[in-house]
C-alpha positions in Angstrom: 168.2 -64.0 94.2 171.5 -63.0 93.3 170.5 -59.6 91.8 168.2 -58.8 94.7 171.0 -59.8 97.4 173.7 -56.7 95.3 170.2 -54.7 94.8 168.5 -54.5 98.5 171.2 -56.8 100.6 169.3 -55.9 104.2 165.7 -57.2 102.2 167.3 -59.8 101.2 168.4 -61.5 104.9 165.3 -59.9 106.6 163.9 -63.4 106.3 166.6 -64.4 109.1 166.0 -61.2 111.4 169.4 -59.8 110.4 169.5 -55.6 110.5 171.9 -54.2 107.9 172.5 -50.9 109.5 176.3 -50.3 108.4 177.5 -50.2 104.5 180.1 -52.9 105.5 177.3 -55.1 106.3 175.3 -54.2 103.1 178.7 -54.8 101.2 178.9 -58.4 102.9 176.1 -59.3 102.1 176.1 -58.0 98.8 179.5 -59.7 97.9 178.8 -63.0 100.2 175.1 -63.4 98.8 175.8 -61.4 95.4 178.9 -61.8 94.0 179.5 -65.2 94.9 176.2 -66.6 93.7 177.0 -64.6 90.1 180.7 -66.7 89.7 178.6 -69.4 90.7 175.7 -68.9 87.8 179.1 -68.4 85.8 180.6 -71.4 86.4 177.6 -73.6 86.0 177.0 -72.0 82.8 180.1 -72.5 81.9 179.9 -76.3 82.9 177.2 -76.3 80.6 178.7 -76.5 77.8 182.5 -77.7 78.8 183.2 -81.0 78.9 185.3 -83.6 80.2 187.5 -82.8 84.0 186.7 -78.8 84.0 183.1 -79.9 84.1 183.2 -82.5 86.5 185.1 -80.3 88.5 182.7 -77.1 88.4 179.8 -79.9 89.3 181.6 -81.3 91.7 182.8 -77.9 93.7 179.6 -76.3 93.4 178.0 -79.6 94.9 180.2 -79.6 97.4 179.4 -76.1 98.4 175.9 -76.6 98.5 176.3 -79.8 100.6 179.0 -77.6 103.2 176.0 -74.7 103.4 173.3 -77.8 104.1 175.4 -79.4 106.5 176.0 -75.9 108.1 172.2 -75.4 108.8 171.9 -78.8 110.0 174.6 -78.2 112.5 173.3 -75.0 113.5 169.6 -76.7 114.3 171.4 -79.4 116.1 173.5 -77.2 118.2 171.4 -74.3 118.2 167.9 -73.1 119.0 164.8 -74.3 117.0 163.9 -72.6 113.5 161.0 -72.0 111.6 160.8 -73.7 108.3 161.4 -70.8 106.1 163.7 -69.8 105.3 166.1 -71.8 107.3 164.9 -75.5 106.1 163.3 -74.3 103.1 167.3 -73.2 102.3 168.6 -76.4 103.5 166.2 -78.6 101.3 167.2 -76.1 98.4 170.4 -76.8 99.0 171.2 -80.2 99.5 168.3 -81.1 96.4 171.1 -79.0 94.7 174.0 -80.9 96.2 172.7 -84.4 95.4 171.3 -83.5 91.8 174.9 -81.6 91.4 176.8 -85.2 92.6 174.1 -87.3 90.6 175.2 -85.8 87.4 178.8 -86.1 88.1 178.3 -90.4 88.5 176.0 -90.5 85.6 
């Protein structure tokens, strides 16, 4: 998704009804979605094969990141109109299955 968000950034948030009619907003999204999701790949590779506190604390960040953006969608359904299941609670399952398997490995 990563490649796809820096490759077609207004395809990519279609989904969510967003219109990506300035290059600023194409560079957001291309940096928010793209850039960020590649340091994250990084990281988690890196974690990979790292050991000890720099891995705990990769897993534990990127965890927490994934839990903040779950949380985020749930507060937005709470506070905010109904959604359809895709792609906001397909996103939010995504992300928290991330979050818990992320803090799983971390107490393991």
């Amino acid at each position: 998704m990563t490649n796809y968000a820096l490759a077609a950034p207004a395809a990519l948030v279609r989904p969510f009804r967003i219109a990506l009619a300035e290059s600023a907003s194409r560079s957001e999204v291309g940096a928010v979605y793209g850039g960020f999701g590649l340091a994250i790949a990084g990281v988690l590779g890196y974690a990979a094969i790292a050991d000890g506190e720099v891995r705990q604390g990769v897993l534990i960040t990127v965890a927490a990141a994934s839990a903040g953006m779950a949380l985020g969608r749930l507060a937005a359904a709470v506070l905010g109109d109904r959604t359809a299941f895709y792609p906001n609670w397909c996103y939010f399952l995504v992300e928290l299955v991330a979050a818990v398997s992320l803090f799983a490995v971390c107490v393991a």
